[in-house]
Structure formats: C-alpha cells, structure tokens
PALOZA-137119 format. One record per residue (C-alpha): residue number from 1; residue in one letter; chain; x, y, z. Coordinates in steps of 0.2 Angstrom, whole numbers. Last residue first. Example, Ala and Ser with C-alpha at 12.3 -4.5 7.8 and 13.67 -1.06 7.14 Angstrom:
2
+-----+----+----+-------+-------+-------+
|   i | aa | ch |     u |     v |     w |
+-----+----+----+-------+-------+-------+
|   2 |  s |  A |    68 |    -5 |    36 |
|   1 |  a |  A |    62 |   -22 |    39 |
+-----+----+----+-------+-------+-------+
This chain:
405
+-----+----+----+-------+-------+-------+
|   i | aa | ch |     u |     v |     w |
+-----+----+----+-------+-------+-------+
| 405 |  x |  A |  -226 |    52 |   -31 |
| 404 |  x |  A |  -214 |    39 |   -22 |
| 403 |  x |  A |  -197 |    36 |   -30 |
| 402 |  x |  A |  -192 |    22 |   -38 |
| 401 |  x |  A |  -181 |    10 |   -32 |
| 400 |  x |  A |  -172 |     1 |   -44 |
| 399 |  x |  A |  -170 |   -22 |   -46 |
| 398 |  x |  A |  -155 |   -30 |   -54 |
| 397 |  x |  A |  -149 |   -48 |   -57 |
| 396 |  x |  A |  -168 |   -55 |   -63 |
| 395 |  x |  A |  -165 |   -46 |   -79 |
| 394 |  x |  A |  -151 |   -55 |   -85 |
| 393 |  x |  A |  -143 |   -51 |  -102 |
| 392 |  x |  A |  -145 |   -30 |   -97 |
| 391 |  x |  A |  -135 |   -20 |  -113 |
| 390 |  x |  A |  -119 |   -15 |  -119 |
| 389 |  x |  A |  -108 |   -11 |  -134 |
| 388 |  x |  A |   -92 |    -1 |  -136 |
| 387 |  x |  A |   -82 |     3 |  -155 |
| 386 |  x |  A |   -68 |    13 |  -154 |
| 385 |  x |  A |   -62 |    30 |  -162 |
| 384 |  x |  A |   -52 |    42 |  -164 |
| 383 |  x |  A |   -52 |    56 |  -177 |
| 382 |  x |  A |   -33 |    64 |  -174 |
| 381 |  x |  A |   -32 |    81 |  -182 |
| 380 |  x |  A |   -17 |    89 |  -187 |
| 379 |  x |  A |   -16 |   110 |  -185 |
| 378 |  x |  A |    -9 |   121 |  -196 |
| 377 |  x |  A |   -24 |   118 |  -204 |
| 376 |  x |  A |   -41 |   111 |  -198 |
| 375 |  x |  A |   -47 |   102 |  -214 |
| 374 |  x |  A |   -28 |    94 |  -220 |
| 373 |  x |  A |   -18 |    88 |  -209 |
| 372 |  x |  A |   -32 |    72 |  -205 |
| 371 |  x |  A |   -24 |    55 |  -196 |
| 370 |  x |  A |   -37 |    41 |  -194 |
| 369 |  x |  A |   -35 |    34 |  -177 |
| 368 |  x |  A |   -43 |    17 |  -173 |
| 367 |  x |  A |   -45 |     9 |  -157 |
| 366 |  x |  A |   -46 |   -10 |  -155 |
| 365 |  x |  A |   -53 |   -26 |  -150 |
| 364 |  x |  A |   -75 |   -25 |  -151 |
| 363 |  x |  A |   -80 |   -18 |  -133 |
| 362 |  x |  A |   -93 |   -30 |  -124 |
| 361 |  x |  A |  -104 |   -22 |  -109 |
| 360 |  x |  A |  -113 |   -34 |  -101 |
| 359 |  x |  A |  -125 |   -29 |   -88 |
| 358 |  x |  A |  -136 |   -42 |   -74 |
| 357 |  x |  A |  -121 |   -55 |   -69 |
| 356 |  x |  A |  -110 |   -44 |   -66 |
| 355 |  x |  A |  -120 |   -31 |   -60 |
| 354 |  x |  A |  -128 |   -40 |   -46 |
| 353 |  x |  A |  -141 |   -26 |   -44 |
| 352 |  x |  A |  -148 |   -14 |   -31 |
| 351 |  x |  A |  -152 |     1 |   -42 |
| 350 |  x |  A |  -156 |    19 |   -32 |
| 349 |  x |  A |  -161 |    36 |   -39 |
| 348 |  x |  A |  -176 |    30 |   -50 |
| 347 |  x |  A |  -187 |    44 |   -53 |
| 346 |  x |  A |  -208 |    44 |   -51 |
| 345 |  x |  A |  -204 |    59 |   -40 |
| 344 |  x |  A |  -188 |    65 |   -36 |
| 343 |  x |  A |  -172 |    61 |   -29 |
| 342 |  x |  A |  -158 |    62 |   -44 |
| 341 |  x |  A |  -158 |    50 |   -56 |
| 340 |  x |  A |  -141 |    40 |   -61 |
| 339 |  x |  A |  -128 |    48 |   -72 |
| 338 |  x |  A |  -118 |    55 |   -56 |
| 337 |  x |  A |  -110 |    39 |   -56 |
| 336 |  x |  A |  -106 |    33 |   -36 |
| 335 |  x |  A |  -103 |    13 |   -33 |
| 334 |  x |  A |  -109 |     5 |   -17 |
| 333 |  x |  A |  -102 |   -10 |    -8 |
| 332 |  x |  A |  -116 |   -19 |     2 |
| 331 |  x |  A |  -116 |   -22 |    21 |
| 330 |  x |  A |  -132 |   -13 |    24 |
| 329 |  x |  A |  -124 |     1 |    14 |
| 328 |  x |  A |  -103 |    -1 |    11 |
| 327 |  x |  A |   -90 |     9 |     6 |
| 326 |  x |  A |   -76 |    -4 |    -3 |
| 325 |  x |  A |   -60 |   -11 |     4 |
| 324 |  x |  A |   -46 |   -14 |    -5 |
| 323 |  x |  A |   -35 |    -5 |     7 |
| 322 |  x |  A |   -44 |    -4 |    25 |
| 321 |  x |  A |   -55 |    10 |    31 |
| 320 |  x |  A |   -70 |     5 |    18 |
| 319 |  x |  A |   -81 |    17 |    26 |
| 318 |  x |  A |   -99 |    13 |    32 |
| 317 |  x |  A |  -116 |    19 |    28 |
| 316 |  x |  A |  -130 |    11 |    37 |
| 315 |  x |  A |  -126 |    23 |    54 |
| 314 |  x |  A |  -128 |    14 |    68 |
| 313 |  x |  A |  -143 |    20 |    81 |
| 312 |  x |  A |  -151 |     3 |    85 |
| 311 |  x |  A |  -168 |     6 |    74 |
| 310 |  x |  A |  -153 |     7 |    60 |
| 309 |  x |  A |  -148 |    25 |    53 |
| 308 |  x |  A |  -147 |    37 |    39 |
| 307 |  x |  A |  -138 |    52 |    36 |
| 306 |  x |  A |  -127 |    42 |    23 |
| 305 |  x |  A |  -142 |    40 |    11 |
| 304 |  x |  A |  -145 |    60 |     8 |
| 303 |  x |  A |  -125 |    61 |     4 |
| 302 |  x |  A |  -129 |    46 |    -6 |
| 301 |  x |  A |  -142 |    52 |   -18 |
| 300 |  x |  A |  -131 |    69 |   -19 |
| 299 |  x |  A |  -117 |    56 |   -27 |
| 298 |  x |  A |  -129 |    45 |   -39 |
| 297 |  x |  A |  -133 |    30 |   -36 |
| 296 |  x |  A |  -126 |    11 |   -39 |
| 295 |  x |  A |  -128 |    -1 |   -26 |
| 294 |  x |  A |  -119 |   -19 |   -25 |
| 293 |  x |  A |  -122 |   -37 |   -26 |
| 292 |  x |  A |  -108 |   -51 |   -26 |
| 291 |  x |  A |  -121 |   -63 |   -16 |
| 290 |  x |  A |  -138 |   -55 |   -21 |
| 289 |  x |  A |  -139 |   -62 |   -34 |
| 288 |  x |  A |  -143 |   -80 |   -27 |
| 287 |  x |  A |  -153 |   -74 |   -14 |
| 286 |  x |  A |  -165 |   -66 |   -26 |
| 285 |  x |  A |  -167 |   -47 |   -27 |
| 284 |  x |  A |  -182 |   -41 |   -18 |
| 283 |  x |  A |  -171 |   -43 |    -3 |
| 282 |  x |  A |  -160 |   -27 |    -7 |
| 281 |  x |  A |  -174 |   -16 |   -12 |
| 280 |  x |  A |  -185 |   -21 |     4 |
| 279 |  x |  A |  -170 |   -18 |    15 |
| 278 |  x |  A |  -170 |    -1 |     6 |
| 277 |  x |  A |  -188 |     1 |     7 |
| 276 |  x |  A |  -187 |    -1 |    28 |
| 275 |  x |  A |  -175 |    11 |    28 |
| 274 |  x |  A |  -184 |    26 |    22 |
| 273 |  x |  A |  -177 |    39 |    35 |
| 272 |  x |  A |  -177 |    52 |    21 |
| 271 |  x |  A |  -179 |    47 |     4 |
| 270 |  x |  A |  -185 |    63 |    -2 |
| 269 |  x |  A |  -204 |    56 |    -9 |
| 268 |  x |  A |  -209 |    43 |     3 |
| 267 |  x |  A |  -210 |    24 |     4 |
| 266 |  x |  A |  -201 |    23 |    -8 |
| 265 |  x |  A |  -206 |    10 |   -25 |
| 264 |  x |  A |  -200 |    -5 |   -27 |
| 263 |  x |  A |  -194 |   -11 |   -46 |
| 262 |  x |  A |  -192 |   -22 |   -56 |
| 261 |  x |  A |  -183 |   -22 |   -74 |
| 260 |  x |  A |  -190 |   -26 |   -86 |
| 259 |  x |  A |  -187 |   -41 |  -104 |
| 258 |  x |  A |  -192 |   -55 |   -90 |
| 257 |  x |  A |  -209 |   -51 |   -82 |
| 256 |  x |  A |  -210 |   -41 |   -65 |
| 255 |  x |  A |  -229 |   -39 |   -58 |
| 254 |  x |  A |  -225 |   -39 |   -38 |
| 253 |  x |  A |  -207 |   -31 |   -43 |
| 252 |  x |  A |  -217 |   -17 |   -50 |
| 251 |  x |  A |  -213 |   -16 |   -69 |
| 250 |  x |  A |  -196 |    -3 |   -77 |
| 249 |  x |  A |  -194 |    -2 |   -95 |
| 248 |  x |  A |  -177 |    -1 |  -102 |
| 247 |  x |  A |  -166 |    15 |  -102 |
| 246 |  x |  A |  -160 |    16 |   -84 |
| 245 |  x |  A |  -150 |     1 |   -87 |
| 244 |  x |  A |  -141 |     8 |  -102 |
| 243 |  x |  A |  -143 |     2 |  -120 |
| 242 |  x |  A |  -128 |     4 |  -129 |
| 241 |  x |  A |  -126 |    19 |  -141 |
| 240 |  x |  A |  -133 |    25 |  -158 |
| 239 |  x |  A |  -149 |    13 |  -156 |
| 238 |  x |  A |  -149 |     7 |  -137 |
| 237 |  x |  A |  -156 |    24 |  -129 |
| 236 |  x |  A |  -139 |    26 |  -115 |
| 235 |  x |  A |  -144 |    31 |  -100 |
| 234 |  x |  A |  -135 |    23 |   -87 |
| 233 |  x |  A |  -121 |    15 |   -99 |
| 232 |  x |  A |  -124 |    28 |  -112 |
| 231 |  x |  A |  -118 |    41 |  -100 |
| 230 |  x |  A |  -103 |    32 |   -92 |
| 229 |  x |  A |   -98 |    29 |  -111 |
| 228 |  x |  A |   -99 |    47 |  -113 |
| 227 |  x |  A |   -86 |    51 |   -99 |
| 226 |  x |  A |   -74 |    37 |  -102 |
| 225 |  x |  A |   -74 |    42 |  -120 |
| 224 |  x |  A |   -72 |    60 |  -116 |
| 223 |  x |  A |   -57 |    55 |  -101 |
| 222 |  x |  A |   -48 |    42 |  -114 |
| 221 |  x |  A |   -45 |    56 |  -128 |
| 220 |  x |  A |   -34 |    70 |  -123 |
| 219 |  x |  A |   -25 |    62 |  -110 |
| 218 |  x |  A |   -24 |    44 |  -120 |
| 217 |  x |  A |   -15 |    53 |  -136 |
| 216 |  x |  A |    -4 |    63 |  -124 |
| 215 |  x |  A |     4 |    49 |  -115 |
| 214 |  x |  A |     7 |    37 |  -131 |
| 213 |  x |  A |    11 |    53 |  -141 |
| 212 |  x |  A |    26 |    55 |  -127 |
| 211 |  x |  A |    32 |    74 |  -130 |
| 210 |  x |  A |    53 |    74 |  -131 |
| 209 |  x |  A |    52 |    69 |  -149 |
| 208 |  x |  A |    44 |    87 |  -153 |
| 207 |  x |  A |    39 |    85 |  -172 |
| 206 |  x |  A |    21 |    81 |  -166 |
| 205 |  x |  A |    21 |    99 |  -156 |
| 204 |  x |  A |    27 |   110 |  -169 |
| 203 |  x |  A |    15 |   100 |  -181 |
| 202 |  x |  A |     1 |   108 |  -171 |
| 201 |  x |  A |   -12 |    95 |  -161 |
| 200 |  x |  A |   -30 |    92 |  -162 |
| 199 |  x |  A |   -41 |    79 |  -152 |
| 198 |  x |  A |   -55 |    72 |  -163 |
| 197 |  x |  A |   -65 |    59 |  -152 |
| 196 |  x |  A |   -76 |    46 |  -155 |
| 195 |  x |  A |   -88 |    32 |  -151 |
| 194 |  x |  A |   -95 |    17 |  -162 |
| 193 |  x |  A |  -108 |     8 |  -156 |
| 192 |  x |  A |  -105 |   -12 |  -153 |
| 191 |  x |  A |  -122 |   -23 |  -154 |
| 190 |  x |  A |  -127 |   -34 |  -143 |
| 189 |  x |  A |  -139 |   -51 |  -145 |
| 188 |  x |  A |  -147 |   -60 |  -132 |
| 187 |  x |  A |  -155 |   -75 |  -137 |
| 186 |  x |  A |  -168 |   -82 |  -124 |
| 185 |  x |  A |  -169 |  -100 |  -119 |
| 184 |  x |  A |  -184 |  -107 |  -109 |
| 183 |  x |  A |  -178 |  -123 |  -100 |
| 182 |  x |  A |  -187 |  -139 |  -106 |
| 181 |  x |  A |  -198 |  -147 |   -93 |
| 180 |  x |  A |  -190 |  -164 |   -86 |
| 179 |  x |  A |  -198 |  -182 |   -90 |
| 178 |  x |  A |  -196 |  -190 |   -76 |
| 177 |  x |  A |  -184 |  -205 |   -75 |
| 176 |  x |  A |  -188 |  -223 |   -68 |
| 175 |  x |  A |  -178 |  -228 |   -52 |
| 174 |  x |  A |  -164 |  -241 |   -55 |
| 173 |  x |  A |  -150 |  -230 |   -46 |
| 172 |  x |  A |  -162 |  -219 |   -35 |
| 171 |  x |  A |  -170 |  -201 |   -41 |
| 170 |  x |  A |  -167 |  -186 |   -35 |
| 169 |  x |  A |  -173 |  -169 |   -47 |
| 168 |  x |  A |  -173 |  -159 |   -63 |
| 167 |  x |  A |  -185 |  -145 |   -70 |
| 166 |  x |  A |  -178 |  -135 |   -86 |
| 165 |  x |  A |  -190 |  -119 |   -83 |
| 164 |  x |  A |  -178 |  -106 |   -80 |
| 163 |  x |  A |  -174 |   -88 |   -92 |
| 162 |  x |  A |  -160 |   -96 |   -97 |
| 161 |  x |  A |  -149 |   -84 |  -107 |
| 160 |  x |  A |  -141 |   -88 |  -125 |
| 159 |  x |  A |  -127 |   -76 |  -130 |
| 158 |  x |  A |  -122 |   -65 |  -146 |
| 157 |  x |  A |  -111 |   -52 |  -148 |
| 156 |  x |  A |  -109 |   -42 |  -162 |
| 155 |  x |  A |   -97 |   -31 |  -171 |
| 154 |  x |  A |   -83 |   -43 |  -174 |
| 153 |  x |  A |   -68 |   -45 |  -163 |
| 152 |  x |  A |   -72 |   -46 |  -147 |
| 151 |  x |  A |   -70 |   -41 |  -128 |
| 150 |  x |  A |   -78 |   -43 |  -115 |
| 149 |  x |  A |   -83 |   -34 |  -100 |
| 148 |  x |  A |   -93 |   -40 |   -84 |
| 147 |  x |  A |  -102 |   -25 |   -75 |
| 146 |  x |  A |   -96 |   -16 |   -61 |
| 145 |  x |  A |   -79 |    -7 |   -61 |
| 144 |  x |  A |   -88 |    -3 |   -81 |
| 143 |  x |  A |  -101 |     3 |   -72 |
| 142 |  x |  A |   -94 |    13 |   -59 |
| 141 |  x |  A |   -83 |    22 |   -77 |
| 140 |  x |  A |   -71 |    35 |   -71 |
| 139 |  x |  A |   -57 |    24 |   -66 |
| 138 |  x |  A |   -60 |    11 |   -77 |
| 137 |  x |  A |   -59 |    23 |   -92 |
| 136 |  x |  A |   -43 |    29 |   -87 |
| 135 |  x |  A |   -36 |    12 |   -87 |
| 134 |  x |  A |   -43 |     9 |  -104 |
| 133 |  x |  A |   -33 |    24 |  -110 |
| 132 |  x |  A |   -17 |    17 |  -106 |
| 131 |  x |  A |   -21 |     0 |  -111 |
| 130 |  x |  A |   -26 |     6 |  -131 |
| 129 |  x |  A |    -9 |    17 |  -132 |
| 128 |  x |  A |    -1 |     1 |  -124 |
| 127 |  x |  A |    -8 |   -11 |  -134 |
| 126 |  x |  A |    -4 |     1 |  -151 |
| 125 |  x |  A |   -16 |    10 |  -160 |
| 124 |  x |  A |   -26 |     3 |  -175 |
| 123 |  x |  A |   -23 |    13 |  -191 |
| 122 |  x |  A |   -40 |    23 |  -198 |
| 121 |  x |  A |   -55 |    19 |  -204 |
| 120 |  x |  A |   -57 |     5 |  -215 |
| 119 |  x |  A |   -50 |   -13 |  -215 |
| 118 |  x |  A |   -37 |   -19 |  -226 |
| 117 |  x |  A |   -30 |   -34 |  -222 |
| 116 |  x |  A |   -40 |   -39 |  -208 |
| 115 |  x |  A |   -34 |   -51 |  -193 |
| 114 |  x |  A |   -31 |   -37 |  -182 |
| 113 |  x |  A |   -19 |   -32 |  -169 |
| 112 |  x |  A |   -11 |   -50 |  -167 |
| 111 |  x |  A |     5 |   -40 |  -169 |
| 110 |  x |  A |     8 |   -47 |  -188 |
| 109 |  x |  A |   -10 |   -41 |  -192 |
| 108 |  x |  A |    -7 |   -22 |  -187 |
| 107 |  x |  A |    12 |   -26 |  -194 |
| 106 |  x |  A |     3 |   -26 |  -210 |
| 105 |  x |  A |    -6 |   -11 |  -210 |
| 104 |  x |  A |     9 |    -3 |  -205 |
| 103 |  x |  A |    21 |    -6 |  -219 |
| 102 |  x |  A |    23 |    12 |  -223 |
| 101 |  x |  A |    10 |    23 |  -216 |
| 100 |  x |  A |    19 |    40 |  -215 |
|  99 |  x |  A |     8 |    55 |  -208 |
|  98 |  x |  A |    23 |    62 |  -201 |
|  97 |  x |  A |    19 |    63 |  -179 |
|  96 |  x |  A |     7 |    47 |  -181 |
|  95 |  x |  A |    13 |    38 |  -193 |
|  94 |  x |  A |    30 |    37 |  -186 |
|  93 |  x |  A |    23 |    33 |  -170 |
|  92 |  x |  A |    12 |    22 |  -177 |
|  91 |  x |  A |    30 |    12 |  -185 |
|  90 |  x |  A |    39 |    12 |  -169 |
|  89 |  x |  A |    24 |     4 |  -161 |
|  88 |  x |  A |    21 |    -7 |  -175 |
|  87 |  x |  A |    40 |   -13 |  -176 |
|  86 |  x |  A |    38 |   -17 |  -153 |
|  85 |  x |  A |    22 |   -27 |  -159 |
|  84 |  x |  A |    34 |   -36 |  -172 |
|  83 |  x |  A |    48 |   -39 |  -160 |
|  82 |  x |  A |    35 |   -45 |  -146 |
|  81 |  x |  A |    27 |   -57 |  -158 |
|  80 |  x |  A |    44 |   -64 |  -162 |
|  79 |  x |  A |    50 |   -67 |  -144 |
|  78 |  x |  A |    58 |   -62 |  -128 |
|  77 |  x |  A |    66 |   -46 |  -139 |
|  76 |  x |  A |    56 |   -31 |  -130 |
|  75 |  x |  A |    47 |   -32 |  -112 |
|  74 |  x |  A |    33 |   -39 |  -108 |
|  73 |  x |  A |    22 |   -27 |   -99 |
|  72 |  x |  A |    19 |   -27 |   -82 |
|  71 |  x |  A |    -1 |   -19 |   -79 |
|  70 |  x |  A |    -6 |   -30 |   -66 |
|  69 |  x |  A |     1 |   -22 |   -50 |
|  68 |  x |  A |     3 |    -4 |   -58 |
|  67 |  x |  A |   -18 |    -7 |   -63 |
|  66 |  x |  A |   -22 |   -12 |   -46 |
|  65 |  x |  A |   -11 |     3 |   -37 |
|  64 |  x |  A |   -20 |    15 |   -50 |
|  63 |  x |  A |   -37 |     7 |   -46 |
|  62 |  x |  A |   -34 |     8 |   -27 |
|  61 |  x |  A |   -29 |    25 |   -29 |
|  60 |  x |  A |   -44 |    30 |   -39 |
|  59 |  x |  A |   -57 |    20 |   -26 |
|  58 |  x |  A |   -48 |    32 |   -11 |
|  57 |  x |  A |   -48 |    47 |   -20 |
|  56 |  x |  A |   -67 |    46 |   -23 |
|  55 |  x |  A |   -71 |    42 |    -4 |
|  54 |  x |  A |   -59 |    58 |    -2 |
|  53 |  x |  A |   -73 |    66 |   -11 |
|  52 |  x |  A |   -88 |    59 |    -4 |
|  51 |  x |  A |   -80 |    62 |    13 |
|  50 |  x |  A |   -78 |    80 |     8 |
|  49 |  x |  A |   -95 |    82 |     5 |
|  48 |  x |  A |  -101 |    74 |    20 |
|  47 |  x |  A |   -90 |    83 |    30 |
|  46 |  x |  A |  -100 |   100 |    22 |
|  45 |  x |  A |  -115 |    94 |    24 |
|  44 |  x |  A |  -112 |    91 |    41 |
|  43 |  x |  A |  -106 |   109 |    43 |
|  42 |  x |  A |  -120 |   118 |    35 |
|  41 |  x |  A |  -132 |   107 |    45 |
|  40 |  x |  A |  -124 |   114 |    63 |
|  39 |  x |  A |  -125 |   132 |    53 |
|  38 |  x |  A |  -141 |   131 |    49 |
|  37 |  x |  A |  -145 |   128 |    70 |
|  36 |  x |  A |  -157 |   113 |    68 |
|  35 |  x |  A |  -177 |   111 |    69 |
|  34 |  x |  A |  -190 |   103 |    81 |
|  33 |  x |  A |  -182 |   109 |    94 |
|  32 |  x |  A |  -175 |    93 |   106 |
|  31 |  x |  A |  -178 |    79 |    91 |
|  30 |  x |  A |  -171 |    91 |    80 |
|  29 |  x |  A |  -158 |    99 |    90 |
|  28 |  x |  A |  -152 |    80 |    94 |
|  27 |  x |  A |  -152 |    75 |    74 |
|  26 |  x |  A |  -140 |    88 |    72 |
|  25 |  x |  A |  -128 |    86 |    87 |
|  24 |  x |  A |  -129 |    65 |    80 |
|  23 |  x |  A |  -125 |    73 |    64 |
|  22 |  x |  A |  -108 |    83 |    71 |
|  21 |  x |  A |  -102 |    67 |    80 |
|  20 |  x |  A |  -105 |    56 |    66 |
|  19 |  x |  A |   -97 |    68 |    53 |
|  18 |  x |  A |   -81 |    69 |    63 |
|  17 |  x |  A |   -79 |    50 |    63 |
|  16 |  x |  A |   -83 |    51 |    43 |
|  15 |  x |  A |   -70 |    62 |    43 |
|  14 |  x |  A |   -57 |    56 |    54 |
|  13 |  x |  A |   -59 |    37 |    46 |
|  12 |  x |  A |   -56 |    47 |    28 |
|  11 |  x |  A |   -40 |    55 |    32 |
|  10 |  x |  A |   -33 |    37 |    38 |
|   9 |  x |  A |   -39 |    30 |    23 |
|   8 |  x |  A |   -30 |    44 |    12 |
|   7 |  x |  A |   -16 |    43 |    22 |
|   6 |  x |  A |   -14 |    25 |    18 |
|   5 |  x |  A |   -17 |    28 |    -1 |
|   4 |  x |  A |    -4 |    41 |    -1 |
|   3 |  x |  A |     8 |    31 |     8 |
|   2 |  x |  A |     7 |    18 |    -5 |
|   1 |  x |  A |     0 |     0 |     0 |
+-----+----+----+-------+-------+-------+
C-alpha cells in the first residue's frame, strides 16, 4: 500500500468520525427543537462532501495501485510477436507525428492487432496506447468497475440466457426418469456503437520527440470516452449507443416479467429515513444475486443515504478504512455515477443489482486513429475511435427504487 493511499484511509476514518459526531448534534436539535441551527447542518453537509470526495480518491488509488500491480508489460526481444508489436509501435509513432503509413497495416496483423488486411477507418493504436486509455476509463466508469466486460472481434455479440424452466430432481439407481420441462432460452444479441473523439495537435508539437504521443493521445482522448460511455451505460437509448439500465422499461417487482426491470417504490418522496424500502430493495433481489451485489446512485443520492440509521442508532453507511475495501450500505459495496436520477418523484435514484451477472458491456478489440492535416490547418487532427456495446442479459440480477409520487 502507497503512503498516499494510507493517508488517504486514515483522512477518511477522521472524517466520517467527525461527521457522526456533528450529525448526532444535528439530529439531537431536531428531536429537542424541532429544527437545527443552519450552521450545525451547514457543517455536516460539508463533511459529508468531503467524505464523498476523499471516498473518490480512495477508489482512484486503489485502481492506479491495481492497474501498476497487473499492468507489467513484456518487455522487447523475448520473442517474435514482441519484436513485431515493438516494429508497429515504432511504425504508429512514425505515422502518427509524419503522416507516413509504410508497412503498418501489416504489422497491425503481424502483432495480433487485427486479422483484416485492409479494414477502414484509420490505423489501430498500439496495446499500450489502447491499455493506457482503458485504465482511465475504469477509473471513471462505476459501471464498467461493475459489469462484466468482453471483448471481441466482430461487431456483435451473441449469448443464450435461461430464463428457467428446465426441471430436474433425485432419483435412485434403477428408479424410472421423469420427463423434465425444457428450459426457456432467450438469445441476447449486442451490438457495438461506435464512439469518437478528434483531439487536435500543431505540427510543432508532433515534431517534438521529447512529447510522449502514447501519453498525450490517452489524455486527450480516454477522459471523453470514459465520460460518454458512463452516460450511455446509465442512459444510453440502445440505437446509436448501448442500452443503459436506466433506459429499459421498469414493472413493480410484484408484476415483473423477463425483458424489465423491477422495481419498489419509496415509501416517501426525499428518501429520508426510508430504511425499511432499502431492505426491501436489497431482498427483492433473489438470494442467489444477491451474493456479489452492489448499489449504484448518484453522489447527492448518497449524501441523503449516509444520514441514515438502524432502529439501534448505527449509521447504514460505512467506510472502507482498510485498502481494497469498498463503502458499504447494509453491508453492500456502493458505486457513485452521477448519471443516475436524482431524488424525485416517479425517478429511480437507487439500483440494487448483481452487475456482473445483470449488464454486459462488450468492446470490439481495437482503437482506430485516422490522421487528418488537412481540414483544420496548421493544426493535425486525430479522429479516434472505438467501437463499445452493452446491454441487461439478466433481468432477474437488478432491481431500482423508484421514488414515491
């Protein structure tokens, strides 16, 4: 563990200590008076602002220390495929600062890149350019810390999903067989979108060897993608971009139906104090999802959320005060994406879900640059882009509370 990330969980055990002390104050004034001093509730607000924050830093840090741990490349010369992906790197780069494309289509194929010829749209970037970038969009992304993600090489992904049905049962060694039912199969078919970004950079600054492309290429590029995917993911409308959970239609748990998602709805309109419909949430999800289950909401849903308590005075939001471990509600990890619904009526603010097992997102192998001197002179455009699909395949794994009218 880094001495940042240390401090970090040290600085967040003092404030949500401090925010205890000074809400307890709050909710004695209100029992006592009916009302509390503005300034007392000024003040909790504020500690519960900067816990959401250094909450934030925390999950960064983690994710950085991850990505360090894991993120060992092999290095140069231990084999042909390393020498040929090391040639397509020196050849993007030369590409990408010149304009010169010699070769590097087929040193694309030769590094396992691609397995076209000729494709359109650009040169694909190389591992480290595409890894660099895909770290940032982890970091941003709740969903994609979530969900399960794939990736593929064509533009579709296709999976069968038993909706249940197939029967089976105990039976002796010479005992006759039943007849089972047959499981109901549903195909579930998702297709990538294609996002982009056009950073712009002078000649001046391409000719520079001292500037890392690699470096600036994921800066100017990986923070709007993570940004729009995080969108689409929540809210996405499924026909230019992937279908978010937010996005398909919601029934009452009681009436639920495969193909919706069910929901419970608040047992008033702000939230507050509604414990007893966040319990509900979290059981209206089936035992078997709901080990591995987490809460996704927004960050202004959560500062409402963390005031709250049990019948035996314990707060239901806890800290993860250790390294790797998460902010929990009733002993669920929760995720923050500012995407979600705020409180309001007939909103959903709050999903209770096994994301891994509920959302897939599938991203098709590769980002493409296509290099353009010409429309925006002096200065080169970069049009990147890369295909990301995604989409519920179990509807059973995730459940939202709406909000009350």
């Amino acid at each position: 563990m880094s001495l940042e990330l240390k401090e970090t969980i040290q600085a967040l055990g003092k404030a949500f200590d401090a925010f205890k002390a000074e809400n307890d104050a709050r909710l004695k004034e209100i029992e006592k008076k009916g009302a509390a001093d503005p300034l007392l509730t000024e003040k909790v607000d504020k500690i519960n602002a900067d816990i959401a924050q250094i909450s934030a830093l925390k999950k960064q840090l983690e994710t950085l220390e991850t990505a360090v741990a894991q993120g060992q490349l092999p290095g140069g010369g231990k084999n042909e495929l390393d020498r040929v992906k090391a040639q397509h790197k020196d050849a993007f780069a030369k590409f990408f600062r010149k304009g010169a494309e010699g070769g590097l289509r087929d040193l694309e194929v030769q590094a396992g890149l691609s397995t076209l010829s000729d494709p359109d749209g650009g040169f694909l970037v190389p591992e480290d350019y595409e890894q660099a970038i895909d770290r940032v969009a982890l970091s941003v992304s709740a969903m994609r810390r979530l969900a399960t993600v794939r990736t593929i090489g064509t533009d579709t992904f296709k999976k069968l999903v038993n909706q249940g049905g197939a029967s089976a049962g105990w039976v002796g060694e010479k005992g006759a067989r039943a007849e089972t039912n047959t499981p109901t199969l549903t195909e579930i078919a998702i297709n990538t979108k294609e996002i982009y970004a056009m950073p712009a950079a002078t000649q001046t600054l391409l000719d520079d060897s001292r500037v890392d492309i690699a470096g600036w290429l994921a800066d100017e590029v990986s923070i709007e993608f993570s940004e729009q995917e995080s969108e689409a993911f929540i809210n996405g409308n499924g026909v230019e971009q992937p279908k978010g959970i937010a996005a398909y239609a919601m029934a009452a748990n009681s009436s639920y139906v495969w193909g919706k998602v069910g929901y419970i709805t608040s047992g008033n309109s702000s939230l507050v104090n509604d414990l007893d419909k966040l319990i509900d949430l979290q059981h209206a999800l089936k035992p078997v999802y709901r080990n591995g289950a987490a809460w996704l909401m927004n960050d202004a849903t959560l500062a409402t959320i963390r005031k709250m308590k049990d019948g035996d005075g314990n707060y239901i939001w806890v800290p993860g005060l250790k390294d790797g471990a998460p902010d929990t509600l009733l002993g669920k990890p929760v995720e923050i994406d500012d995407n979600v619904d705020d409180i309001a009526a007939n909103k959903y603010p709050i999903f209770f879900a096994n994301f891994k097992r509920a959302y897939l997102i599938i991203d098709r192998q590769g980002v493409r640059v296509l290099r353009d001197p010409y429309t925006s002179k002096p200065y080169v455009l970069f049009y990147t882009t890369k295909r990301v699909g995604g989409g519920i395949v179990m509807y059973e794994a995730i459940k939202a509370l709406k909000v009350s009218a």
